[in-house]
ROSE-4610 file (N, C-alpha, C; in Angstrom, 1 decimal, always signed):
// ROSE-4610
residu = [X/X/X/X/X/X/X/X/X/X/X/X/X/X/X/X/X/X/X/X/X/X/X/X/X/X/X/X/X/X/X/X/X/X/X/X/X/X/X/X/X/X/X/X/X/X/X/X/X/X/X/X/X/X/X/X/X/X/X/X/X/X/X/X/X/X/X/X/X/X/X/X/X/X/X/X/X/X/X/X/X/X/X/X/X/X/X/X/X/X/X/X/X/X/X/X/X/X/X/X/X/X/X/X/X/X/X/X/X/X/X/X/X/X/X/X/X/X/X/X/X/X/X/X/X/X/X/X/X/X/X/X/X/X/X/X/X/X/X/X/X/X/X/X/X/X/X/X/X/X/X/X/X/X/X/X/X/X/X/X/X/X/X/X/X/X/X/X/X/X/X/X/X/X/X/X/X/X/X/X/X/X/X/X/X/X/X/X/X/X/X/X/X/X/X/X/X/X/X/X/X/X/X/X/X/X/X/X/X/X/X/X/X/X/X/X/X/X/X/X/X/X/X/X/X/X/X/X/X/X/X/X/X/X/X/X/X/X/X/X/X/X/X/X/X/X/X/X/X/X/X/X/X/X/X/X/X/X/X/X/X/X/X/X/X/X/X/X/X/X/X/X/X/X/X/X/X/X/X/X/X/X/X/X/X/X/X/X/X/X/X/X/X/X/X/X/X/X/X/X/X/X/X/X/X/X/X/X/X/X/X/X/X/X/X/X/X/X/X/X/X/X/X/X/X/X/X/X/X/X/X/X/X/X/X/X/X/X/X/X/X/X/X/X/X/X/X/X/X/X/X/X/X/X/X/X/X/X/X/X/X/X/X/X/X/X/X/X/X/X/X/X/X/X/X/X/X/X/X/X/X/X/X/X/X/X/X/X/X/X/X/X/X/X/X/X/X/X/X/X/X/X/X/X/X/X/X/X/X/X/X/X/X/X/X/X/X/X/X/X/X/X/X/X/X/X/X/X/X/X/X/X/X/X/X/X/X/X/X/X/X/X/X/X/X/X/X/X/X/X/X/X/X/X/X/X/X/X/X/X/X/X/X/X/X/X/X/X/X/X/X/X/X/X/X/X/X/X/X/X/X/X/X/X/X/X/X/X/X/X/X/X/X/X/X/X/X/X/X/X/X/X/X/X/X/X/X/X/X/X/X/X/X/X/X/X/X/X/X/X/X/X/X/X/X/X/X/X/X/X/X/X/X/X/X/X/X/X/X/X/X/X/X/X/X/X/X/X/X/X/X/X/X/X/X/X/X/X/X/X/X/X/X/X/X/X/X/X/X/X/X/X/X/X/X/X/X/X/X/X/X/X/X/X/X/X/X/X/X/X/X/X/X/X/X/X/X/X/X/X/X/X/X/X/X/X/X/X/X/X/X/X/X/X/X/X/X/X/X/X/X/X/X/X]
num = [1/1/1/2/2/2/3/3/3/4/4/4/5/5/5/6/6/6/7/7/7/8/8/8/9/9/9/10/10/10/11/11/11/12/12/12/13/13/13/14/14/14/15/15/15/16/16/16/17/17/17/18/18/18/19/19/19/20/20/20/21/21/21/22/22/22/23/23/23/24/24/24/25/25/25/26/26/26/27/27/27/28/28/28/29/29/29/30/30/30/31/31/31/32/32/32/33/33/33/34/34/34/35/35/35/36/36/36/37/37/37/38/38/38/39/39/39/40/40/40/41/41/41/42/42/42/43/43/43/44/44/44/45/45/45/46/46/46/47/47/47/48/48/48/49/49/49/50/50/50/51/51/51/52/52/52/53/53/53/54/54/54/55/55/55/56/56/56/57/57/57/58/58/58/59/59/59/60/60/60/61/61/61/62/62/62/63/63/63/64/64/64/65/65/65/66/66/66/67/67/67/68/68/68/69/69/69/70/70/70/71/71/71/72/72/72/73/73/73/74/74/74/75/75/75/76/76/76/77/77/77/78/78/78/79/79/79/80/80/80/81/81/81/82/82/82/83/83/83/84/84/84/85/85/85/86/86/86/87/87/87/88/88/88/89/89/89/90/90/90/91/91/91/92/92/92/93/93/93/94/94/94/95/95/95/96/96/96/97/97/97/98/98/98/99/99/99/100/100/100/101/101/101/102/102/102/103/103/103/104/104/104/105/105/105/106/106/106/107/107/107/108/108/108/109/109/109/110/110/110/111/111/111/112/112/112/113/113/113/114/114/114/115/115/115/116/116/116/117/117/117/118/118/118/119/119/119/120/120/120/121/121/121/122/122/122/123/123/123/124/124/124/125/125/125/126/126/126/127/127/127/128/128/128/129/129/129/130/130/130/131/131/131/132/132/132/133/133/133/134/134/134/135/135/135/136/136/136/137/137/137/138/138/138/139/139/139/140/140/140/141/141/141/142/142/142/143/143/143/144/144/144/145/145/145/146/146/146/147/147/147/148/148/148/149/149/149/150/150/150/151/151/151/152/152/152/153/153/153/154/154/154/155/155/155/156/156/156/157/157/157/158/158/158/159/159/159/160/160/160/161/161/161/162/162/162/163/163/163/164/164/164/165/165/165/166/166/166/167/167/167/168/168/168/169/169/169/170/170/170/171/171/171/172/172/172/173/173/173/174/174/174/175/175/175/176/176/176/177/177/177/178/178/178/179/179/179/180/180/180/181/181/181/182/182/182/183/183/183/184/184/184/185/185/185/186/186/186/187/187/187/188/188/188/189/189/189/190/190/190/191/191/191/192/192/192/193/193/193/194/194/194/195/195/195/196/196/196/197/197/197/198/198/198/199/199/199/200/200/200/201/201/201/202/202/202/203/203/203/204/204/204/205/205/205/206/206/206/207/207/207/208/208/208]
x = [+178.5/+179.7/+180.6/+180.9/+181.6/+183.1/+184.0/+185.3/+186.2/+186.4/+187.0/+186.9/+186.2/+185.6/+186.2/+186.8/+187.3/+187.3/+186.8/+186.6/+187.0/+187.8/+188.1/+189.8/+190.0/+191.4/+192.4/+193.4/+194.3/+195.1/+194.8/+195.0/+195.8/+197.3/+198.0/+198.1/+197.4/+197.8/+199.1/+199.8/+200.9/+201.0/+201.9/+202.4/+203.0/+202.7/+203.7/+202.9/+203.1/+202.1/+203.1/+202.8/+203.2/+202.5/+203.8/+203.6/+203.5/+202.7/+202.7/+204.6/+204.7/+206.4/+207.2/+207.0/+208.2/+208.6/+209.5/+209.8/+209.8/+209.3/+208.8/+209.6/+210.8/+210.8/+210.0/+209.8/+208.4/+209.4/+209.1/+209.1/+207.6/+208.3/+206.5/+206.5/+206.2/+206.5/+204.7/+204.0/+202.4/+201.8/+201.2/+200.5/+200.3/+199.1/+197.9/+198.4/+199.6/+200.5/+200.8/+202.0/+202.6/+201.5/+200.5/+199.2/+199.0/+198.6/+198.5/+199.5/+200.9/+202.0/+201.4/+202.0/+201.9/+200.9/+199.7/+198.7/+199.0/+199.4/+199.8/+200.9/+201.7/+203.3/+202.8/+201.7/+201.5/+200.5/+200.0/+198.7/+199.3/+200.2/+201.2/+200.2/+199.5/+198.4/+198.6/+198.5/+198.6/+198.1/+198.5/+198.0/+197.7/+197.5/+197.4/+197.7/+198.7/+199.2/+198.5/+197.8/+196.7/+197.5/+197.8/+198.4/+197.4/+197.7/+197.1/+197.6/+197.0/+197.5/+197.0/+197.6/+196.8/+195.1/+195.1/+193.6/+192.3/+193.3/+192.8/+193.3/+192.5/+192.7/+192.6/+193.0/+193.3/+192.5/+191.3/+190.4/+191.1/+192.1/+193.2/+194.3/+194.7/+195.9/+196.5/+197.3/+198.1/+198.6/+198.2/+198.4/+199.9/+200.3/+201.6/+201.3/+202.9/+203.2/+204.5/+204.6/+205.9/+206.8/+207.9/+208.8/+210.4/+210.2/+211.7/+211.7/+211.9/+211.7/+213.1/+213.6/+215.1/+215.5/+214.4/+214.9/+213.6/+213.9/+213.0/+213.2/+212.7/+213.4/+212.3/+212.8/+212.3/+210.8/+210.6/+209.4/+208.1/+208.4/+207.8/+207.9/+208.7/+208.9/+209.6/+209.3/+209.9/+210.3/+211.2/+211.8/+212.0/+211.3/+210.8/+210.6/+210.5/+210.8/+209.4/+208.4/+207.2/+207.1/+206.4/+206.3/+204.9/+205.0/+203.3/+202.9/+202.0/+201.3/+200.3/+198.9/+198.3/+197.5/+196.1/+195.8/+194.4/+193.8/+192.3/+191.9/+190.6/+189.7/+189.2/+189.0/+188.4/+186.6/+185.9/+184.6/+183.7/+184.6/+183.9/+185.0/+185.2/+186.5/+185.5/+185.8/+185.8/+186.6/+186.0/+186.2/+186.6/+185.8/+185.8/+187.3/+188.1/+189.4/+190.5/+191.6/+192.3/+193.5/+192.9/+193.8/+193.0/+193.2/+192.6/+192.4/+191.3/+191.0/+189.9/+189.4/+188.3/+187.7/+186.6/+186.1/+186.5/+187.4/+188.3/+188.2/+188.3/+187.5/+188.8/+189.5/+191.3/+190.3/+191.2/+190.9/+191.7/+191.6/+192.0/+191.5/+193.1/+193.0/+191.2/+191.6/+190.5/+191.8/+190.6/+191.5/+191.5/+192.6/+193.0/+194.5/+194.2/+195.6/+196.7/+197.9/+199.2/+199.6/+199.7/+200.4/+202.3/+202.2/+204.3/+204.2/+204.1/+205.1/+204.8/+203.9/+203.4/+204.7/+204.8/+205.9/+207.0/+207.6/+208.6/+209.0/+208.1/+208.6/+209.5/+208.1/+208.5/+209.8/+209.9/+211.1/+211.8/+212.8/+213.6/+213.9/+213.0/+212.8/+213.4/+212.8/+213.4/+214.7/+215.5/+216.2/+217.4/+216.9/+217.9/+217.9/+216.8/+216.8/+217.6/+217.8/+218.5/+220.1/+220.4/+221.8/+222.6/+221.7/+222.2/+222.2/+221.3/+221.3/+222.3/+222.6/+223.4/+224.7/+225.4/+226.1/+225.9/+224.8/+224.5/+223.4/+223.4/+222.0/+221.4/+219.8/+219.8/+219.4/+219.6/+220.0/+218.9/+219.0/+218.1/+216.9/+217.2/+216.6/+215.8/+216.2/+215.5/+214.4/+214.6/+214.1/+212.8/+213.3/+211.7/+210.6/+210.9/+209.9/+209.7/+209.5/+209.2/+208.3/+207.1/+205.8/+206.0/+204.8/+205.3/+205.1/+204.8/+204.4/+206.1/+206.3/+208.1/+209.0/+209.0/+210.3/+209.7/+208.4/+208.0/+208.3/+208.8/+208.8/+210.5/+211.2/+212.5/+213.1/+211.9/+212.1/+211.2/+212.2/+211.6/+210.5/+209.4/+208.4/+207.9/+207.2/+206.3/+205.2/+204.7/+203.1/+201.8/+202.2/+200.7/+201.1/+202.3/+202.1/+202.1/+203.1/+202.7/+201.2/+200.5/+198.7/+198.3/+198.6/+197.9/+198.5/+199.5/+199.9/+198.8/+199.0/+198.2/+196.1/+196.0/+194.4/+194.1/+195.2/+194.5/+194.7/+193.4/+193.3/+193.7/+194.5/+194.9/+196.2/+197.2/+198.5/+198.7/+198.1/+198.8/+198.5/+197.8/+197.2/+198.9/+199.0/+200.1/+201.5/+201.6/+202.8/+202.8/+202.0/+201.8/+202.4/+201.8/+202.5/+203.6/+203.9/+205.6/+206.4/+206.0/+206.7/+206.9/+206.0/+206.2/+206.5/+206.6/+207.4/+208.9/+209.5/+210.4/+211.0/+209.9/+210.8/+211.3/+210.0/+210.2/+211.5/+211.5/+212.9/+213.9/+214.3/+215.4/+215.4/+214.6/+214.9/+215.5/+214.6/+214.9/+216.8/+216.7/+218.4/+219.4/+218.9/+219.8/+219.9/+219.2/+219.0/+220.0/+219.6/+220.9/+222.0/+222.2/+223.9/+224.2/+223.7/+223.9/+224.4/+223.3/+223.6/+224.6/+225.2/+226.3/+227.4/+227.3/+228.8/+228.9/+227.6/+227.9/+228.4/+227.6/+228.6/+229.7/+230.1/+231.3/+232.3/+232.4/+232.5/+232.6/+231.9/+231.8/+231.0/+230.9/+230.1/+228.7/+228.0/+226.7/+225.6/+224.3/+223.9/+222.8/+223.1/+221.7/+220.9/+220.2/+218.7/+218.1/+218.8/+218.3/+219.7]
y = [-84.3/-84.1/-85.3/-86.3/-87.1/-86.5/-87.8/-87.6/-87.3/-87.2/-87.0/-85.4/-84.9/-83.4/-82.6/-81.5/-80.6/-78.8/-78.5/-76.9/-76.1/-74.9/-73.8/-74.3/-75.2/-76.0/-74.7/-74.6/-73.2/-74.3/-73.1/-73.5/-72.0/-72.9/-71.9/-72.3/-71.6/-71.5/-71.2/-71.9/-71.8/-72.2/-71.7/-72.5/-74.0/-74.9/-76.1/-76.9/-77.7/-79.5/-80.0/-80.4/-81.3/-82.4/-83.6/-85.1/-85.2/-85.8/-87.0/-87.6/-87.2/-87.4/-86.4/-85.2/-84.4/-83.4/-83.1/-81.9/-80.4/-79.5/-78.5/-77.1/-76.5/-75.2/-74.2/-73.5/-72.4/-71.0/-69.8/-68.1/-67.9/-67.2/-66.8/-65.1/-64.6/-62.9/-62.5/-62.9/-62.1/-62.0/-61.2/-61.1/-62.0/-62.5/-63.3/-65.0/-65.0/-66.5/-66.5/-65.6/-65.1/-65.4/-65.0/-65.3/-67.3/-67.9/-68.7/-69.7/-69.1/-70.4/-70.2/-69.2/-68.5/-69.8/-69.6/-70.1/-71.5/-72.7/-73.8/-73.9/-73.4/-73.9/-73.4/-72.6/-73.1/-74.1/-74.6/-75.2/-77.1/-76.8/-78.2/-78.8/-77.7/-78.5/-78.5/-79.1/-79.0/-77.5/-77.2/-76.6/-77.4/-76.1/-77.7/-76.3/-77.0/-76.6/-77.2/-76.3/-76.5/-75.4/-76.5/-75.9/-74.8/-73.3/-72.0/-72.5/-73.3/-73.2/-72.2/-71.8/-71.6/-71.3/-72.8/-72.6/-72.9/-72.3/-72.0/-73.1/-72.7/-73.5/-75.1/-76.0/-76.9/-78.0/-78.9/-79.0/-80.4/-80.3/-82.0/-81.4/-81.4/-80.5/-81.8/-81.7/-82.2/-81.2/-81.8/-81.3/-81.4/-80.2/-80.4/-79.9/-80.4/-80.2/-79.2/-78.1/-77.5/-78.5/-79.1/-79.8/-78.7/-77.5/-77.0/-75.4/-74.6/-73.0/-72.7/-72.5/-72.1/-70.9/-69.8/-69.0/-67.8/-66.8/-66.3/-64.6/-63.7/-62.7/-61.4/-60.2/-59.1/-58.9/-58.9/-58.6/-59.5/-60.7/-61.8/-62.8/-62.6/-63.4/-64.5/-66.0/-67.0/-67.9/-68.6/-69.9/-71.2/-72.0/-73.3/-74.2/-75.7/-76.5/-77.2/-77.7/-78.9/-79.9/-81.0/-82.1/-82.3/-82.9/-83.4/-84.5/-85.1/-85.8/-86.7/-86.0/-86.7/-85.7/-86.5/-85.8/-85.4/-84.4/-83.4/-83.4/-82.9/-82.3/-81.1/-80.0/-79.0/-78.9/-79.0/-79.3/-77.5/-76.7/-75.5/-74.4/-73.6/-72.2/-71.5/-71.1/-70.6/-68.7/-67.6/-66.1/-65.7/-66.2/-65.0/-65.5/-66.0/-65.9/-65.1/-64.4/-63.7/-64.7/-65.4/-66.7/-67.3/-67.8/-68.5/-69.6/-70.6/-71.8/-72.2/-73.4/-74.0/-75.3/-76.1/-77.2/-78.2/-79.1/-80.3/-81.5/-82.3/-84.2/-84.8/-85.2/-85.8/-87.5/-87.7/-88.7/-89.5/-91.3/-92.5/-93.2/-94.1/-95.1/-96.2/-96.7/-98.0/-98.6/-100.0/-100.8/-102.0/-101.6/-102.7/-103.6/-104.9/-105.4/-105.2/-104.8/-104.1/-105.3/-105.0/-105.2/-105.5/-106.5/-106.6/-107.0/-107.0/-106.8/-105.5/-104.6/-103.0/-102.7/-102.7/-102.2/-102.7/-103.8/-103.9/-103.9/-103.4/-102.2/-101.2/-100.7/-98.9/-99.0/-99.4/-99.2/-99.9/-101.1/-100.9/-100.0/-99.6/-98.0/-97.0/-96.4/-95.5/-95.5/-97.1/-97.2/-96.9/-97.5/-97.4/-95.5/-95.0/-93.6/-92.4/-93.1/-92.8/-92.8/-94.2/-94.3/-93.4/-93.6/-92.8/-91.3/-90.8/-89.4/-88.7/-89.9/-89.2/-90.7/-91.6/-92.5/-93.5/-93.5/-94.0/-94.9/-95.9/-97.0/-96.9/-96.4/-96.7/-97.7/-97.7/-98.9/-99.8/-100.8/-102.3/-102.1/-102.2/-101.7/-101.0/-99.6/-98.4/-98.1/-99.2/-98.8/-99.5/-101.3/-101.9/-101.3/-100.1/-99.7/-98.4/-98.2/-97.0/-97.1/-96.5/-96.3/-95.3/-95.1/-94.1/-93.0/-92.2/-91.2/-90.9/-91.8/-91.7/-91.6/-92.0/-92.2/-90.8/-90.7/-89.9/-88.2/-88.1/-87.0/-86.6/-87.6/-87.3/-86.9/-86.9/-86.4/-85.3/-84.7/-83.0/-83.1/-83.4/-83.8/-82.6/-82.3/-81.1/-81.4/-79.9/-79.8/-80.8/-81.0/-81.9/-83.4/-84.0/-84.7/-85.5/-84.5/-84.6/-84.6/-83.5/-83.7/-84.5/-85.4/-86.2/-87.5/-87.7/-89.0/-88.3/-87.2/-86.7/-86.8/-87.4/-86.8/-88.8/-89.6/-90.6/-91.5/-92.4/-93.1/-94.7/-95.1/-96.2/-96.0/-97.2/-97.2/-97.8/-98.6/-99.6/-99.0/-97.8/-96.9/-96.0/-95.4/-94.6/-95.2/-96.7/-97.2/-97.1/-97.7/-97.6/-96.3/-95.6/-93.9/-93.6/-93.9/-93.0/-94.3/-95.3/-96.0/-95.2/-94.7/-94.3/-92.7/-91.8/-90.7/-90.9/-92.2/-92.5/-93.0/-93.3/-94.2/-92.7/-92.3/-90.5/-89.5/-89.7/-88.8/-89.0/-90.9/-91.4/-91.0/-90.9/-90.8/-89.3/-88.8/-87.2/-86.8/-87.7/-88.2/-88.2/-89.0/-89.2/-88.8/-87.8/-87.1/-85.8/-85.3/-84.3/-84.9/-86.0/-86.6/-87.2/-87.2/-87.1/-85.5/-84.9/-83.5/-83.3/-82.8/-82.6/-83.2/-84.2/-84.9/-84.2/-84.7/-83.6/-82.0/-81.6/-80.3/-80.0/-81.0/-80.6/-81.2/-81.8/-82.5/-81.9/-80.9/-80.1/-78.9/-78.8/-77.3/-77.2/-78.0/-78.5/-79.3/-78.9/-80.3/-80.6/-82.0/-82.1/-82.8/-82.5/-83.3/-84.1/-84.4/-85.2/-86.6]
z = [+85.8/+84.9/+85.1/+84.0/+84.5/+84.5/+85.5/+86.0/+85.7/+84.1/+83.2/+82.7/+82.8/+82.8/+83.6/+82.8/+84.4/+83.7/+84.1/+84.4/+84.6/+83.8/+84.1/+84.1/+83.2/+82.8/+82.2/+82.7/+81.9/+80.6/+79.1/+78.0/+77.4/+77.4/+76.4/+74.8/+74.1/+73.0/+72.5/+71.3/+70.9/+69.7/+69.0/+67.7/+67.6/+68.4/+68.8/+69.2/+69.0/+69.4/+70.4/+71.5/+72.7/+72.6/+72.6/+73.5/+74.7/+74.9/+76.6/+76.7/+77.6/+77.7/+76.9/+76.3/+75.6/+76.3/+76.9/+77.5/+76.6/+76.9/+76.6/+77.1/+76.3/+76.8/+76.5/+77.8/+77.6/+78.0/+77.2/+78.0/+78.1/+79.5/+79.7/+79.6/+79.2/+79.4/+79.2/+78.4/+78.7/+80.2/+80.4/+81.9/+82.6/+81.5/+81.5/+81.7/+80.9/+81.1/+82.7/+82.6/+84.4/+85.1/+85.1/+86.1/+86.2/+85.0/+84.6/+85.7/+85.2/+85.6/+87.1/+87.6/+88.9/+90.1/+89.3/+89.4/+89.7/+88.6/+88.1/+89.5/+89.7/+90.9/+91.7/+92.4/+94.3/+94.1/+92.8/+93.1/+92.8/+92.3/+91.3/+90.5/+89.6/+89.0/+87.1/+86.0/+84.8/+84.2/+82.7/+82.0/+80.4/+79.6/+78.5/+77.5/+76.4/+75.0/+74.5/+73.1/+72.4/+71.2/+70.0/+68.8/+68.1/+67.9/+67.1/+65.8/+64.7/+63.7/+62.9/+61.4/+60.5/+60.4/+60.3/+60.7/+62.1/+62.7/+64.3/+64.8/+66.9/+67.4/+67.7/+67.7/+67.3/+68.5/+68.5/+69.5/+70.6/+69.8/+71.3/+71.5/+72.5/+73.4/+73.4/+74.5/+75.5/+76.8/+77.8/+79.2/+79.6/+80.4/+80.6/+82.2/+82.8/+84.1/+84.3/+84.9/+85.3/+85.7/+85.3/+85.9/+86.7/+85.9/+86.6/+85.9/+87.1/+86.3/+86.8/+85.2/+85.2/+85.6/+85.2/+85.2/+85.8/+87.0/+87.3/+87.2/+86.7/+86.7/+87.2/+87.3/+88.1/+87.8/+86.5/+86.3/+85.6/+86.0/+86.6/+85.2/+84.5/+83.0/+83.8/+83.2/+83.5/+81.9/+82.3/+81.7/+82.3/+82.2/+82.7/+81.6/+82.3/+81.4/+81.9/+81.1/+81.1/+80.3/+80.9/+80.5/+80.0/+79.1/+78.2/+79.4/+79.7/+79.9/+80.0/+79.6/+78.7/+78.0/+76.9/+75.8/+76.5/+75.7/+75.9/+74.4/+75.2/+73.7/+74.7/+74.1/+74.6/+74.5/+75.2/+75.4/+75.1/+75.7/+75.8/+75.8/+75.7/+75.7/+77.2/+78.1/+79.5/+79.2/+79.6/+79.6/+80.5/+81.4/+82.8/+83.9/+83.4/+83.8/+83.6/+84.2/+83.3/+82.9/+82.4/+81.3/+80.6/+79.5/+78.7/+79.2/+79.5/+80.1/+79.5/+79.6/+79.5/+79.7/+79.5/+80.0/+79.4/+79.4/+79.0/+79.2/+78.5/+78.5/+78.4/+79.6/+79.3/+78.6/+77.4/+76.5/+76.7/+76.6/+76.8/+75.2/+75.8/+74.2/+74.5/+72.9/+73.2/+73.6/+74.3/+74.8/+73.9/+73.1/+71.9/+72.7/+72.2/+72.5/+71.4/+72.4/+71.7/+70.4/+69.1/+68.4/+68.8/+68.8/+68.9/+68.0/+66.9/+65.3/+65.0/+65.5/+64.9/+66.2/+67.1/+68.3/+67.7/+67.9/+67.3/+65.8/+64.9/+63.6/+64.1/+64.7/+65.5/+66.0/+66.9/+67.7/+67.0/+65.8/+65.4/+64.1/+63.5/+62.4/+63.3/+64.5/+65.4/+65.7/+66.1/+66.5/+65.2/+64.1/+62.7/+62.3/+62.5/+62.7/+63.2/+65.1/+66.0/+65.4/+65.3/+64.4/+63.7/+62.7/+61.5/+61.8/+62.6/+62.9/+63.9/+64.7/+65.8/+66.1/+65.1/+65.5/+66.3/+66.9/+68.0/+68.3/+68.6/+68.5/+70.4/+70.3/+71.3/+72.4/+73.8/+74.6/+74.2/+74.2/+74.1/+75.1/+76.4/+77.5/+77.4/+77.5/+77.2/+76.2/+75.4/+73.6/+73.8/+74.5/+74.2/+75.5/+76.4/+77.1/+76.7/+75.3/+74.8/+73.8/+74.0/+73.4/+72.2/+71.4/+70.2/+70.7/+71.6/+72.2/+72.6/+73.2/+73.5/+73.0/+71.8/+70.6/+69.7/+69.2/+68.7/+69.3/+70.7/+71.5/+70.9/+70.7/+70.7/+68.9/+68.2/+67.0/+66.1/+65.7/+65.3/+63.8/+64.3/+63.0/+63.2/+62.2/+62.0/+62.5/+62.5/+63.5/+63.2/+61.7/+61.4/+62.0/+61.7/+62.1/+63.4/+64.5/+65.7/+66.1/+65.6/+65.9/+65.8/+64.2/+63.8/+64.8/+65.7/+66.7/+67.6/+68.4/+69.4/+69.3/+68.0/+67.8/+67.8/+67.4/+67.7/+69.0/+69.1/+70.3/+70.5/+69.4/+69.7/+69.7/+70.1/+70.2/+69.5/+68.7/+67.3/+66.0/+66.1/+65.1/+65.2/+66.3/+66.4/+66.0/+66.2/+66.1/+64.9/+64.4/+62.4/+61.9/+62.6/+61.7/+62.1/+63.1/+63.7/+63.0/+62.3/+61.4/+60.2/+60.0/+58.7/+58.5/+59.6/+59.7/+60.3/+60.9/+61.1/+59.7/+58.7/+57.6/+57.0/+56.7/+55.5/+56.7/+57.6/+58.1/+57.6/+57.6/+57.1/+55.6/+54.8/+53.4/+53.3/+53.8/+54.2/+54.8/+55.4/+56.2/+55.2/+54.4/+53.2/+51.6/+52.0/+50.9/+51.3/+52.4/+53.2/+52.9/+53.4/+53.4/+51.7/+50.8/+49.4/+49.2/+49.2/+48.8/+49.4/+50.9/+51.3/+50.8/+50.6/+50.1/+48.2/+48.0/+46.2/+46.2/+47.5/+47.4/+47.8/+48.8/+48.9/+48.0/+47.0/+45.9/+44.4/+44.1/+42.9/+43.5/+44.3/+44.8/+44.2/+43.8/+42.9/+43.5/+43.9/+44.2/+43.0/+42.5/+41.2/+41.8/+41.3/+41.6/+40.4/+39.4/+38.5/+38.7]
């Protein structure tokens, strides 16, 4: 089995796509989870979120790490916070556990060299993003050591297209699209801040 391959991997299903780097609040209240985490913090070992959409289970995860359990209560429900860290494909679904687990292939980019005109798109789009959304440009520093996996963690995109950053294997493929879900946010941005000022303005918002 090669090294990459690992067996009997605990997989929570959820309605939610995780990044590599996004912090994740989790409740845990099913048994089978409680078992699960349980399991995960004496062992300090990953689990992996794997989006239930619509049309089922979704075959590339992202593995997470317990980073901090807020909250622990009498009858073993927790509130904890995890971290993404990297991506899977699920190889096989595993039974005879009392958790959902299975046989897992942790996946790596090709090894393309990084575009810096596709990076530095991304990150000044994100950065014009950031601005407008919250006043605020963020640090210089900070910004040019942030991959799309990282900028993309800090903005509330929908399921598809989180999957769709999570299902590919390059990073100049990904910069390209968190360009262009960073552009359609902004439009989206300003379409809000149109309408709100019309309504507060005549109590109307038109759309023609």
């Amino acid at each position: 089995m090669p090294d990459r391959l690992v067996r009997e991997f605990p997989l929570f299903p959820l309605g939610i796509v995780a990044l590599p780097g996004e912090i994740v609040p989790l409740h845990i209240f099913e048994e089978r989870y409680k078992t699960m985490m349980e399991l995960c913090l004496q062992r300090g070992t990953e689990f992996g979120v794997v989006w239930l959409s619509d049309d089922g289970l979704r075959p590339v995860g992202c593995a997470c790490e317990i980073t901090e359990v807020l909250e622990r209560m009498d009858d073993g429900r927790l509130n904890l916070l995890a971290r993404g860290t990297r991506p899977f494909r699920i190889v096989e679904r595993e039974e005879r556990l009392p958790y959902p687990a299975g046989t897992v292939e942790f996946l790596h980019d090709r090894e393309d060299v990084l575009d810096g005109a596709a990076a530095a798109l991304a990150r000044e789009t994100y950065a014009e993003l950031v601005e407008r959304a919250t006043d605020r440009r963020p640090d210089t520093a900070e910004l040019s050591e942030m991959g799309a996996y990282a900028m993309a963690a800090t903005v509330d995109f929908g399921h598809d297209a989180k999957q769709g950053l999570l299902d590919l294997r390059s990073e100049n493929a990904r910069l390209r699209l968190v360009t262009r879900l960073f552009r359609a946010a902004m439009k989206r941005l300003e379409f809000v801040t149109r309408a709100q000022a019309r309504a507060r303005s005549n109590g109307k918002v038109r759309f023609t």
